[in-house]
C-alpha positions in Angstrom: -78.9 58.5 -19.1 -76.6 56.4 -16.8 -77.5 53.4 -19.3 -76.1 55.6 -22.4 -73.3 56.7 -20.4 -73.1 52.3 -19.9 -73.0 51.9 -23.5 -70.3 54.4 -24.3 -68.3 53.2 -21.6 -68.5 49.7 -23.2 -67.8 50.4 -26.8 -64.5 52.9 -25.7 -63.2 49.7 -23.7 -63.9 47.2 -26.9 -62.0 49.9 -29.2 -58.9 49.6 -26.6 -58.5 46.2 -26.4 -58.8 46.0 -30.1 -56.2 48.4 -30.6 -53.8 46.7 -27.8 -53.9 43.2 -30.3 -53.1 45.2 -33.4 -50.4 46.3 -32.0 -49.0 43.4 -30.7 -49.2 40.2 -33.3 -49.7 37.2 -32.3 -46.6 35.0 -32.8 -46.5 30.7 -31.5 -43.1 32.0 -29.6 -44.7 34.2 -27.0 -43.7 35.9 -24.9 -40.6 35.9 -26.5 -39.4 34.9 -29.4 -36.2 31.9 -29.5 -32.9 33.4 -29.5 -30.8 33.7 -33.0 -27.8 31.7 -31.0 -28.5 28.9 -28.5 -26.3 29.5 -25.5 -22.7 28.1 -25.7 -21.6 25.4 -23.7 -18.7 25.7 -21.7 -16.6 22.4 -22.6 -14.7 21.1 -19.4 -11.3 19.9 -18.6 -10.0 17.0 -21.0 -10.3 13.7 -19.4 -6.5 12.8 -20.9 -3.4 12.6 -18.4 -5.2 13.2 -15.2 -3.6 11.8 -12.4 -5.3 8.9 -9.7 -5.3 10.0 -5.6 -5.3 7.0 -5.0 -1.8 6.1 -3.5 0.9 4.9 -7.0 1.9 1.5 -6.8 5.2 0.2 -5.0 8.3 1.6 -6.3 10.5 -1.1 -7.9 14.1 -1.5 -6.7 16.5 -1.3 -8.6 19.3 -0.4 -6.0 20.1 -1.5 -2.5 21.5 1.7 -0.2 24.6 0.8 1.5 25.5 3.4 4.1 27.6 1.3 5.8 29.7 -1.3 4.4 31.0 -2.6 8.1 26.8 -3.6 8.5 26.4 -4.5 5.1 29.3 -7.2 5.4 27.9 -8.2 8.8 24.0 -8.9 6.9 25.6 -11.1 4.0 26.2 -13.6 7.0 22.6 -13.8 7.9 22.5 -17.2 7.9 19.6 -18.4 10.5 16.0 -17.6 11.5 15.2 -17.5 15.5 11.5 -17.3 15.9 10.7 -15.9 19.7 7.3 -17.7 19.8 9.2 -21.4 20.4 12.3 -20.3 21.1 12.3 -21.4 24.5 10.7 -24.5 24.0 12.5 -27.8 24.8 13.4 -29.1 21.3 13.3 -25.9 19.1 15.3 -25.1 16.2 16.1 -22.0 13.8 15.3 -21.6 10.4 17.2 -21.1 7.6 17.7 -17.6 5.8 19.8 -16.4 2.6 20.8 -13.2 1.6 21.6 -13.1 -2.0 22.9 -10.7 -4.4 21.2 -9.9 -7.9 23.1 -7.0 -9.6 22.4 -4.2 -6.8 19.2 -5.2 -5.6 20.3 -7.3 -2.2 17.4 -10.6 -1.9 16.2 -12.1 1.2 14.6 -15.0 1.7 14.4 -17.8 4.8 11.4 -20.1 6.2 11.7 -21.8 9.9 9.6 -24.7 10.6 8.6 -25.6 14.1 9.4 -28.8 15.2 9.0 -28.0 19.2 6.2 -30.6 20.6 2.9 -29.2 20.3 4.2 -26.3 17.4 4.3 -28.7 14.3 3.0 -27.8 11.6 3.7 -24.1 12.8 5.8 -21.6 10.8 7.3 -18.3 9.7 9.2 -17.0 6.9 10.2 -13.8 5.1 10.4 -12.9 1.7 11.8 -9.3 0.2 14.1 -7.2 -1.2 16.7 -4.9 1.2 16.2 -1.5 0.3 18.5 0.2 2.5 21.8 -1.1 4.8 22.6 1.7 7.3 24.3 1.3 11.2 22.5 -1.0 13.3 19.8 -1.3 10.3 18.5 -3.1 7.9 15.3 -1.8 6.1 13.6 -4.8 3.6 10.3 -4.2 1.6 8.7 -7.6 1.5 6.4 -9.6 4.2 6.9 -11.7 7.1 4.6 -14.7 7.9 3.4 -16.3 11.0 1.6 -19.7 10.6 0.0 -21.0 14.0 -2.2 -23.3 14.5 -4.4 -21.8 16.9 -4.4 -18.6 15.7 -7.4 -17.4 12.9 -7.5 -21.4 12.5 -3.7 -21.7 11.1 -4.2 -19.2 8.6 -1.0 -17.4 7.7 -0.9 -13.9 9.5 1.4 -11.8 7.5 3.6 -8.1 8.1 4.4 -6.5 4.7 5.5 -3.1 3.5 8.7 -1.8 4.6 10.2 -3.9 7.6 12.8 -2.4 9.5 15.2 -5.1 11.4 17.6 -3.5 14.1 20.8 -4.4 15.8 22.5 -2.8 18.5 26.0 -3.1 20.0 28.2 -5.8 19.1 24.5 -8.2 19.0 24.9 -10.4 15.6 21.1 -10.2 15.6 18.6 -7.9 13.5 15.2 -8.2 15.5 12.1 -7.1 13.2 10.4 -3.7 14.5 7.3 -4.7 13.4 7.0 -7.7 15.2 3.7 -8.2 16.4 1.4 -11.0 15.1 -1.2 -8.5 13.1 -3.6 -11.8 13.6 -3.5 -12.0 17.6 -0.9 -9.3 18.6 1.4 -11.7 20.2 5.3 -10.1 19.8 6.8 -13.0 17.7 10.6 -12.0 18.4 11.5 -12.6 14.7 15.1 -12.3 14.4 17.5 -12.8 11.4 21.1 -14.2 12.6 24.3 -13.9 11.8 26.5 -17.1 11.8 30.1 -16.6 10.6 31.2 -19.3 7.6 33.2 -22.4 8.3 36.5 -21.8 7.3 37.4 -24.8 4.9 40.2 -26.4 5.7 42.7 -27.3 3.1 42.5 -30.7 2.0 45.7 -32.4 2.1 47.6 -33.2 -1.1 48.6 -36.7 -1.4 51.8 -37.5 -1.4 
């Protein structure tokens, strides 16, 4: 009896399963078929006029600010360089600097060369354009160099960017800011001088 009842038991099981794959085919996609669309793709943001974060290049200038012509006439006598370093040492001299006019932009430009015992072969100079004139002020974009022998093995140690050389009072003299030797931090006392123009005496006519 109980191995009839077996039998049955197996055959009823057999009949199921048989009836489970009928009604589902079999198909090489399951367990589900592809869909009828892929998927679109969400296209990102053009790569065309996007902007660096990197800082933009220096501005060129096309203008020099005057906001005040009494300092502005003052500059255009700059005549000489005074370099702090070797002022004081027996035998010293200044350097040479001009301040030049091209259209609006206002050019500077000067070079001292030591000739103190013990500094030759030592130097500074200065190279830029004045972007602004204002009291007691003059702002130049360019750099200032330092050449000294025993510093970073007479390699030139240079300040650039936007130099600001102030004057106060009734001082002729526009000391830079930014004075410090980047190389050994030494405060180089760069100054830019004014020197009024000999007045050119007539020459007498001939009688």
């Amino acid at each position: 009896m109980h191995r009839l009842l077996g039998l049955v038991l197996i055959v009823l099981a057999g009949g199921a399963a048989a009836q489970q794959q009928q009604q589902q085919p079999s198909t090489p996609y399951y367990p589900a078929p592809p869909p009828a669309q892929a998927p679109a793709v969400q296209q990102g943001a053009p790569t065309t006029g996007l902007s660096s974060p990197l800082p933009p290049t220096v501005p060129k200038i096309d203008r020099t600010e005057i906001a005040s012509d009494a300092e502005a006439q003052l500059f255009a006598d700059a005549r000489k360089i005074v370099w702090g370093r070797y002022a004081k040492l027996k035998g010293a001299k200044s350097g040479d600097v001009t301040v030049t006019k091209q259209g609006n932009v206002w050019i500077v430009k000067g070079r001292l060369d030591s000739v103190a015992p013990g500094s030759e072969g030592d130097w500074t100079s200065i190279d830029g354009v004045v972007e602004k004139i204002a009291p007691g002020l003059v702002q130049i974009r360019g750099e200032v160099a330092f050449r000294v022998a025993k510093v970073e093995k007479g390699t030139p140690c240079k300040v650039a960017g936007v130099l600001n050389f102030k004057r106060s009072g009734k001082s002729q003299v526009w000391r830079l800011a930014e004075g410090d030797n980047p190389c050994d931090g030494i405060r180089e006392n760069f100054d830019l001088v004014h020197e009024k123009p000999a007045d050119k005496k007539p020459v007498p006519k001939r009688s």
